[in-house]
LUMZALO-727293 format. One record per residue (C-alpha): x, y, z; residue in one letter; residue number from 1. Coordinates in Angstrom, 1 decimal. Example, Ala and Ser with C-alpha at 12.3 -4.5 7.8 and 13.67 -1.06 7.14 Angstrom:
xx=12.3 | yy=-4.5 | zz=7.8 | type=a | seq=1
xx=13.7 | yy=-1.1 | zz=7.1 | type=s | seq=2
This chain:
xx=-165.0 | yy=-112.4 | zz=-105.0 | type=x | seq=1
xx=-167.6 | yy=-115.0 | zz=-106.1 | type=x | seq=2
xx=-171.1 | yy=-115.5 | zz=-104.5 | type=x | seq=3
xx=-170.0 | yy=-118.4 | zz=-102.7 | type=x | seq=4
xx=-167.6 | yy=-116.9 | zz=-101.0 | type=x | seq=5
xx=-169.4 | yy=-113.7 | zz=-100.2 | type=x | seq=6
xx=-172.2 | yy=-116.3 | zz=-99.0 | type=x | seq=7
xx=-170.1 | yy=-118.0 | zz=-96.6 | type=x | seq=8
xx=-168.0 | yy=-115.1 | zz=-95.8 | type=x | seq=9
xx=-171.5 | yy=-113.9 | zz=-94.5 | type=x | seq=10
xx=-172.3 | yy=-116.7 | zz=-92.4 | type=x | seq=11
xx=-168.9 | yy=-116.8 | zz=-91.3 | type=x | seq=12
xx=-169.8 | yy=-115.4 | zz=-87.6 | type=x | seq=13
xx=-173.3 | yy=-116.2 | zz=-87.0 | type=x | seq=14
xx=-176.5 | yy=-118.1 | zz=-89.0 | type=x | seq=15
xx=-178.9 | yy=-116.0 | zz=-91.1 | type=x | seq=16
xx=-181.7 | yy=-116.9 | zz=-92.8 | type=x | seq=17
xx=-182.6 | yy=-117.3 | zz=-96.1 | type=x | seq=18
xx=-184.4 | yy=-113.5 | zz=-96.6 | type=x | seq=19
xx=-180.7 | yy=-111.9 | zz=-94.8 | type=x | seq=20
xx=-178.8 | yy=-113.7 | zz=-97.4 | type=x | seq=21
xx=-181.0 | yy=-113.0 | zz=-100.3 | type=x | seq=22
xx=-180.9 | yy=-109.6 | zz=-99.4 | type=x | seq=23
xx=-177.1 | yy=-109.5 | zz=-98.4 | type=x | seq=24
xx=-176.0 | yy=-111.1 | zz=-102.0 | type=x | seq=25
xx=-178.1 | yy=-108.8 | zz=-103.9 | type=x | seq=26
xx=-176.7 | yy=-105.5 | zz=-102.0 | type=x | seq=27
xx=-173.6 | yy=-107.0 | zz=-103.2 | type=x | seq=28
xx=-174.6 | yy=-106.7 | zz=-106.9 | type=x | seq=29
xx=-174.9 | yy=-110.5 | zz=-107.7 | type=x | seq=30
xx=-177.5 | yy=-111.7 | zz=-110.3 | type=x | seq=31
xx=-181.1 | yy=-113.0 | zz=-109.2 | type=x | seq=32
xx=-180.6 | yy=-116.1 | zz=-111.1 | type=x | seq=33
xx=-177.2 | yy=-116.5 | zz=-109.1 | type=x | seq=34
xx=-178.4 | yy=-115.6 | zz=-105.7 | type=x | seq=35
xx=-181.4 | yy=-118.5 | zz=-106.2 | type=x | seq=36
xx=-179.2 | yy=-121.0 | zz=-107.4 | type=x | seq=37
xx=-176.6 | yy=-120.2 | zz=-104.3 | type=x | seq=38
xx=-179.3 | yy=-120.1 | zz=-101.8 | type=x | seq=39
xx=-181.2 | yy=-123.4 | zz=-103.3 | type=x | seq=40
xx=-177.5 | yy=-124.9 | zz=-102.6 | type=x | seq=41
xx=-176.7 | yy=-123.3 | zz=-99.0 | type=x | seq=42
xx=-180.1 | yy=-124.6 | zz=-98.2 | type=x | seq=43
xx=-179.4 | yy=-128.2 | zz=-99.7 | type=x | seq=44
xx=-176.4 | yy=-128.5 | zz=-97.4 | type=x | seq=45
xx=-178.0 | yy=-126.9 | zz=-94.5 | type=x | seq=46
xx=-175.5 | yy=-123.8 | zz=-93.9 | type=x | seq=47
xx=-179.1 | yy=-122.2 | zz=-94.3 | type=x | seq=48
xx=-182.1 | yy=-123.4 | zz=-92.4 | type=x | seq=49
xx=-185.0 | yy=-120.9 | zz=-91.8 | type=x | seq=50
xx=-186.4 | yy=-123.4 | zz=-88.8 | type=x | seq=51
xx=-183.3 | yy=-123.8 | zz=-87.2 | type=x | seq=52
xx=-182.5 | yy=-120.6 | zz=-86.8 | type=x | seq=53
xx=-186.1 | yy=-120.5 | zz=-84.9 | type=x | seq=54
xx=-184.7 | yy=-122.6 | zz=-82.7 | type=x | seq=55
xx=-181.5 | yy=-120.8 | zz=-82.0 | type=x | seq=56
xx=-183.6 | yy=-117.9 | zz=-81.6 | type=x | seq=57
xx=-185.9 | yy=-118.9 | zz=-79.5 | type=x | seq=58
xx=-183.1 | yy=-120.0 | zz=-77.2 | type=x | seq=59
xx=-181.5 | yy=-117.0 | zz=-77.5 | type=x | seq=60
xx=-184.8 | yy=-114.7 | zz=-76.9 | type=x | seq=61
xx=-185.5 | yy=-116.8 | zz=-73.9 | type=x | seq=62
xx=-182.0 | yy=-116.1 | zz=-72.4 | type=x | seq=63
xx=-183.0 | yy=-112.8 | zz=-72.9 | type=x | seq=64
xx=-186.6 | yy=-112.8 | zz=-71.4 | type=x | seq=65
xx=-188.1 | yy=-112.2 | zz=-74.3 | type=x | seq=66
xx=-191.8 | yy=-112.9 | zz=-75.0 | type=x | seq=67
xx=-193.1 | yy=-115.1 | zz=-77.7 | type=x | seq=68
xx=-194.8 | yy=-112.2 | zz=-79.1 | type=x | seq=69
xx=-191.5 | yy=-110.2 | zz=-79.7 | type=x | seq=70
xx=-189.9 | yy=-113.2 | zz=-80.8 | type=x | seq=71
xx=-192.3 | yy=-113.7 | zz=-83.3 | type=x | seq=72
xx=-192.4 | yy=-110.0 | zz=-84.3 | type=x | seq=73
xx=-188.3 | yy=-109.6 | zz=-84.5 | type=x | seq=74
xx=-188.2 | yy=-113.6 | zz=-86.8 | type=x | seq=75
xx=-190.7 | yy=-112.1 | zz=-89.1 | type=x | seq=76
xx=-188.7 | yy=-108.7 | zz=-89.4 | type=x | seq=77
xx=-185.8 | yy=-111.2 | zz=-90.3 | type=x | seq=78
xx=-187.7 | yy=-112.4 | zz=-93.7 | type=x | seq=79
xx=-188.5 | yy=-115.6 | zz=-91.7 | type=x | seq=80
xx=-192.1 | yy=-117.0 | zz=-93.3 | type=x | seq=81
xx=-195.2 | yy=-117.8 | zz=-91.1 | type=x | seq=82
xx=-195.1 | yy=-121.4 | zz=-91.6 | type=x | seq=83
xx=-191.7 | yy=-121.9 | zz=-90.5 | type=x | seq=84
xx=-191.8 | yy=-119.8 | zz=-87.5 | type=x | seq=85
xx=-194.3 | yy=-122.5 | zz=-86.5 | type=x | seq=86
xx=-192.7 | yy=-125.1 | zz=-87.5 | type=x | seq=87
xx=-190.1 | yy=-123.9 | zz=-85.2 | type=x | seq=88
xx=-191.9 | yy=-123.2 | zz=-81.8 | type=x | seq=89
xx=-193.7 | yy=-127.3 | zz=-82.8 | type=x | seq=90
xx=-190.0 | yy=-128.5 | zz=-82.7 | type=x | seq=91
xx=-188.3 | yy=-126.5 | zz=-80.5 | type=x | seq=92
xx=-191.0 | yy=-127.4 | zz=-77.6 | type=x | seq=93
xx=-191.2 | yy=-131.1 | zz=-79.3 | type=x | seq=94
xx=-187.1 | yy=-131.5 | zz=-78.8 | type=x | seq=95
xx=-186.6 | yy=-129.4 | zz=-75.8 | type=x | seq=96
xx=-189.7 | yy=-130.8 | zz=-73.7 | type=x | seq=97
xx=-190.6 | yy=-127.0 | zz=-72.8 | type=x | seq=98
xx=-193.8 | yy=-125.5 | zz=-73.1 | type=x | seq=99
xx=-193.0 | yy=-122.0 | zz=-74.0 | type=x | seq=100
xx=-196.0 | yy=-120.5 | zz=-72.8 | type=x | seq=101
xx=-195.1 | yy=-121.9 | zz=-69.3 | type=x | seq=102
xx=-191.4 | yy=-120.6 | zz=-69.4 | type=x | seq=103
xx=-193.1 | yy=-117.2 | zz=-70.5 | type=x | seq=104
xx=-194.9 | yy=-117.1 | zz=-67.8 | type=x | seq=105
xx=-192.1 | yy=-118.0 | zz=-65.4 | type=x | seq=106
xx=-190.0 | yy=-115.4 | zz=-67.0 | type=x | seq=107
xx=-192.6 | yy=-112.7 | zz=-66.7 | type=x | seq=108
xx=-193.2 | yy=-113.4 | zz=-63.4 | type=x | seq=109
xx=-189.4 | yy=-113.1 | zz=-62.8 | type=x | seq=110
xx=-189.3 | yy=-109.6 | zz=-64.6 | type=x | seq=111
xx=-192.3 | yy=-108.6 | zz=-62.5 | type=x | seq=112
xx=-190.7 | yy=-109.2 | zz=-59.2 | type=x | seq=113
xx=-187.4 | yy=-107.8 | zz=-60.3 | type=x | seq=114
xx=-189.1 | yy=-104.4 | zz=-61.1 | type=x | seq=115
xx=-191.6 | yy=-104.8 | zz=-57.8 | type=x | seq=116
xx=-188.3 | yy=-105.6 | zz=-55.6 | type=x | seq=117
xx=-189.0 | yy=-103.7 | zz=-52.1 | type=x | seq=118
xx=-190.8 | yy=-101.1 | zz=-53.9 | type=x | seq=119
xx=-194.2 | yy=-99.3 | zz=-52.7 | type=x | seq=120
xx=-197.2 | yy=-101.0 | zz=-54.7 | type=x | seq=121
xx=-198.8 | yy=-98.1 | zz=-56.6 | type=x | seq=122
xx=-200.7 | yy=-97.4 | zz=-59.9 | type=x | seq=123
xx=-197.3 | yy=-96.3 | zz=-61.0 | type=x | seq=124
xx=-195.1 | yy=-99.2 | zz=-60.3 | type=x | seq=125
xx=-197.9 | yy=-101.8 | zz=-61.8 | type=x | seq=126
xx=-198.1 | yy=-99.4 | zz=-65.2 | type=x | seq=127
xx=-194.3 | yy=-100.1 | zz=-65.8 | type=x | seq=128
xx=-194.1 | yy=-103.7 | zz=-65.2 | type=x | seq=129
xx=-197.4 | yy=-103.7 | zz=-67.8 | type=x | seq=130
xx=-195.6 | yy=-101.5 | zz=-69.9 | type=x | seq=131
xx=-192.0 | yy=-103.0 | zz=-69.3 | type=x | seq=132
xx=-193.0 | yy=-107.0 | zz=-70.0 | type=x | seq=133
xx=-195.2 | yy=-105.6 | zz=-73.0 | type=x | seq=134
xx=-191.9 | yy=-104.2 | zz=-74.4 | type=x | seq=135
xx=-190.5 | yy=-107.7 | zz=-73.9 | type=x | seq=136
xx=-193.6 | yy=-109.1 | zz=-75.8 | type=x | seq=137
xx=-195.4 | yy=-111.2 | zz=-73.4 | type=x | seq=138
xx=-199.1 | yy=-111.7 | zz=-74.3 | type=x | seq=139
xx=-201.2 | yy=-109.1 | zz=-73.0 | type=x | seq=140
xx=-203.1 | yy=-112.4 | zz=-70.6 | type=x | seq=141
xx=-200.2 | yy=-112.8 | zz=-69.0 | type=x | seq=142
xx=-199.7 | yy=-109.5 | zz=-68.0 | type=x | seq=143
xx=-203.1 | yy=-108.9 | zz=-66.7 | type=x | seq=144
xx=-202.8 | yy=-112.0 | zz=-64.7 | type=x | seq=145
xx=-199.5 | yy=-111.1 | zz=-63.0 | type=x | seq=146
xx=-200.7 | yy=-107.7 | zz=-62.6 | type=x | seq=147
xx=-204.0 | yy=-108.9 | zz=-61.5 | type=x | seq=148
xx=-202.3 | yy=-111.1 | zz=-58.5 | type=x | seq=149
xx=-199.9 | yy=-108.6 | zz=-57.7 | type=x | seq=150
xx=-202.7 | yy=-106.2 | zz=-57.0 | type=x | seq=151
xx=-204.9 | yy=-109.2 | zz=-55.5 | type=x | seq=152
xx=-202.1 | yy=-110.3 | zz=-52.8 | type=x | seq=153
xx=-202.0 | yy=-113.7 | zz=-54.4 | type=x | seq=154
xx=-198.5 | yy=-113.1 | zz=-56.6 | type=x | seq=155
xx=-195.9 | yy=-115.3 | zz=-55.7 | type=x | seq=156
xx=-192.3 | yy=-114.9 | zz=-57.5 | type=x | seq=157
């Protein structure tokens, strides 16, 4: 099989950026030259698109209540550079009208009342929704403000 094929037998089921493919074609045994050359061209005809796949994932992560620090953390894990990781919060709240530290918020507030439910308020409770929307990778200011009202009386989910 060439390194086309392997390419877009790779992307066949879902997007990847441009460090999975690098990687994926070189596991495969092709040449550094040829992976460059292939990925230069997937790139030119944008089957690969480091930014847009910020986008998708941003959707995704959101759909998942996922913080922007976790989504940041798993994009960079994916070989994803700084600058378009950026680039791709700038567009994705530019094209979607969304301010994504205001839909973190609402999501976190929405994870904080799902664990809360009709439980007792204790220490114990407040520690895992600190430690459960941490996991999610919420800023920590947004957790000390939920966790702050909750404790306050003023939370309201």
């Amino acid at each position: 099989m060439n390194i086309r094929d392997s390419a877009f037998m790779y992307l066949e089921h879902r997007s990847r950026t441009v460090k999975e493919m690098e990687i994926y074609l070189s596991a495969k045994g092709f040449d550094k030259y040829e992976i460059t050359d292939t990925i230069s061209e997937l790139e030119n005809f944008n089957y690969l698109n480091d930014e847009e796949y910020v986008i998708a994932y941003i959707d995704y992560s959101l759909r998942k209540k996922r913080g922007k620090l976790r989504m940041i953390a798993d994009l960079q894990q994916k070989g994803v550079a700084d600058d378009k990781i950026r680039d791709g919060f700038l567009a994705y709240e530019d094209e979607r009208g969304i301010d994504i530290s205001a839909e973190e918020e609402i999501l976190a507030r929405k994870e904080a009342s799902d664990i809360l439910g009709e439980s007792e308020l204790d220490r114990n409770i407040l520690g895992k929704i600190g430690r459960h929307l941490s996991n999610l990778g919420y800023d920590q200011n947004i957790i000390y403000k939920i966790i702050g009202e909750i404790t306050e009386g003023k939370f309201d989910d």
